[in-house]
C-alpha angles and dihedrals in degrees: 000000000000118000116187116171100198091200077060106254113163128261081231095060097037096059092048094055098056086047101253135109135234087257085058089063091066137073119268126280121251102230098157119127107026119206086215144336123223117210116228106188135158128243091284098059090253111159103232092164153312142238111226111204113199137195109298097038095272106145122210133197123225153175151184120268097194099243092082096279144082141253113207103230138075103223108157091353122143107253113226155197117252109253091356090162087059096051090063113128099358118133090209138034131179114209127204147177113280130357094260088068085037097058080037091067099035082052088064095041099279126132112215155157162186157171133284109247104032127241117013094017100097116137135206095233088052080074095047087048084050093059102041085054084063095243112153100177133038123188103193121200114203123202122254099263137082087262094044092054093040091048092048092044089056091044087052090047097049093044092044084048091055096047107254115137112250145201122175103203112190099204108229130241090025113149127220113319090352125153137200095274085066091047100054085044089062090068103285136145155200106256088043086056088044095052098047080058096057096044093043112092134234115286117271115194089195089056105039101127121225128262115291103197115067140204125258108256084217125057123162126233104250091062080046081048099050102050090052084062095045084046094054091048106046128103093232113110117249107291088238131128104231111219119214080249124092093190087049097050089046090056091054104041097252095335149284107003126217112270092021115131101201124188126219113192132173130156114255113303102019096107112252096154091050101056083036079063094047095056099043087063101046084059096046081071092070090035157301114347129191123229114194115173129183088182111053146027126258090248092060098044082053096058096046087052078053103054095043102045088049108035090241127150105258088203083056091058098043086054087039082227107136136166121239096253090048093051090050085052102042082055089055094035098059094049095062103036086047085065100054104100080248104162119192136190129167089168097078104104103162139049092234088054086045086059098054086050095054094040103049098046106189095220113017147305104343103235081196142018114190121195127195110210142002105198093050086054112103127225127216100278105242081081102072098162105098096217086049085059110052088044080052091051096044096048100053087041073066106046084052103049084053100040087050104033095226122123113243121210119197128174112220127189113236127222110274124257114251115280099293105000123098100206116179116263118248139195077269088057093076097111126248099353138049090202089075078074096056109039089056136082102201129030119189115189111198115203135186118192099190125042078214106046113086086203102105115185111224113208130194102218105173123009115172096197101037156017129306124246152145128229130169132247128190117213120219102206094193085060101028086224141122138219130192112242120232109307085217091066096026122042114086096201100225119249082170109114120246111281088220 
């Protein structure tokens, strides 16, 4: 099926609004003789879904659609451990890289097991399954390529977070991409695996080396071309970072991407932390998000979540002079946003430290890395112009967000309006460099007016991906929070061309 929105809409939002998804525009899957089907059920031994792997190694989700049959997406359903009934009551778990390597090793007397969708797909509550079944210690094998390690090396974060005890074992002699069912078919046993266990240390995330394999600097476009198929029919939502704001997220097709630097400027006293902070929250409902703040401390980062997130006075909090109704939901409020995967650090100083942080998640893939600000991030201090070294910071901000396919949002001041005008800021306004422009995909210019109007204008100055636009927000300073006016008064729809 075929969808085309002539005023420009996007496929994406068209198909959400009729209530489909991209998958629902292709042809149906074949998904007739399986090679195998892997059971995912709960601790009760309900069967929530399975993952069908077909020749030619092309796996496939499914459950059941209660008439006897199956519908072949996921939507709502409990992610799960591979074979958690099984795991009930044992001490110590491996855990691999797909279910074939996991029934190899219960086959041998080892219990063990994995996540549904292979490499990059671990999830926080994977850890929470592993303790209720009672397991205290996990050895993880990763398989002999740069996913395999990444993906072995997050697993080992997230367990060791959440205070398991942990050992990563590389099984030596594996070839290429190899796993540890090639390994035991090599001649391996048991007791060998057993006793590299025993001899490997507990996991250091300090010394956790990097990747060894590495990826070929040339791909053609066939294999590109591939993977966006596999991409459209999959069951997997969208990979976008969806923003509070409905005009926003119209303007950027669902969100922030994977691999986008986007730039957030505003003069002094706009609010740009704040919306920073709005947005932040909004992603750390599809999963762990990175604070970094060279402003405040984490304490205050921490109160203004607060305050937004339950509509508390933050001048209340400062005084520590709540109402009753405020302290009640201060208590409630804490216990669901303590449990968002909300990471924050005001001790990164340096570009170099920012790019430890990003590289080593402690519980899995970042969906968002925010940044505030630019200017007060240092460069490595061989670059002593200052101009050099905010082209040097934003660069690499870019080369991370791409190496790592997470979308990195950083604040950045703007040059200031001539003495008693208030001009509108422009793509010119980034302060000290007009580098910052092009290294990033996506520039948003905040503007107040009137120094009285809590009304700001958001523009989309430059949008890679997309089309160009202005809406409107209204800040709420007892909240430090902001909300999207009606789209119908607000949103300019962009005949502006694409900056990109």
């Amino acid at each position: 099926m075929l969808v085309k929105c002539h005023a420009g809409c996007p496929t994406e939002a068209i198909v959400a609004a009729v209530g489909l998804t991209m998958a629902d525009l292709f042809p149906p899957k074949d998904h007739t003789g399986p090679e195998h089907v892997y059971d995912y059920c709960d601790e009760q031994s309900t069967l929530h879904f399975q993952v069908v792997r077909s020749p030619g190694k092309k796996f496939w989700q499914r459950r059941p659609d209660g008439a006897g049959g199956w519908t072949w997406k996921l939507d709502g359903v409990r992610r799960l451990l591979y074979r958690l009934p099984d795991l009930a009551a044992k001490k110590a778990v491996v855990i691999v890289e797909g279910e074939k390597d996991a029934d190899r090793l219960w086959s041998i007397g080892v219990p063990a097991t994995t996540n549904a969708g292979g490499a990059g797909k671990w999830r926080g509550e994977y850890v929470e399954q592993l303790q209720a079944a009672g397991v205290q210690r996990v050895v993880i094998l990763p398989d002999n390529d740069e996913p395999g390690e990444k993906h072995g090396l997050g697993v080992a974060r997230s367990c060791q977070t959440a205070g398991l005890s942990v050992k990563v074992v590389r099984l030596p002699d594996l070839p290429p991409k190899g796993d540890v069912s090639d390994w035991l078919d090599a001649g391996h046993t048991k007791d060998d695996l057993l006793a590299l266990v025993k001899d490997a240390p507990a996991f250091d995330p300090k010394a956790a080396p990097a990747p060894t394999a590495s990826a070929p600097l040339l791909e053609h476009v066939k294999a590109a071309l591939d993977r966006v198929m596999d991409d459209l029919t999959s069951d997997e939502a969208p990979r976008v970072c969806p923003t509070p704001f409905p005009a926003l997220n119209y303007y950027l097709n669902g969100g922030f991407s994977p691999g986008e630097l986007i730039y957030l400027g505003a003069r002094p006293a706009i609010g740009k932390s704040s919306i920073a902070l709005d947005i932040a929250r909004r992603a750390s409902l599809r999963g762990p998000v990175l604070i970094i703040s060279r402003e405040m401390l984490n304490t205050a980062v921490a109160r203004r979540l607060l305050s937004q997130e339950g509509h508390i006075r933050s001048s209340a909090l400062k005084r520590k002079d709540l109402s009753q109704p405020e302290s009640g939901a201060a208590v409630e409020t804490v216990g669901r946003l303590g449990d968002r995967p909300i990471w924050l650090t005001d001790r990164a100083v340096t570009i170099d430290e920012i790019a430890k942080l990003v590289a080593h998640p402690p519980a899995g893939p970042w969906v968002l890395v925010v940044i505030d600000y630019l200017q007060l991030v240092r460069a490595p201090k061989h670059v002593t112009e200052h101009r050099l070294a905010l082209e040097h910071v934003s660069q690499h901000l870019k080369a991370l967000a791409l190496r790592h396919a997470v979308p990195v949002l950083c604040l950045s001041s703007l040059s200031r309006p001539q003495p008693g005008t208030n001009t509108e800021p422009t793509l010119a306004s980034l302060r000290e460099s007009g580098e910052l422009e092009h290294d990033a995909d996506v520039v948003l210019l905040m503007h107040r007016k009137n120094d009285q109007d809590a009304t700001v204008q958001m523009r989309i100055a430059k949008n890679r991906d997309g089309q160009l636009g202005v809406f409107e927000l209204v800040f709420s300073g007892e909240y430090v929070t902001f909300e999207e006016l009606s789209k119908q008064e607000t949103v300019t729809l962009g005949n502006a061309r694409n900056a990109g």
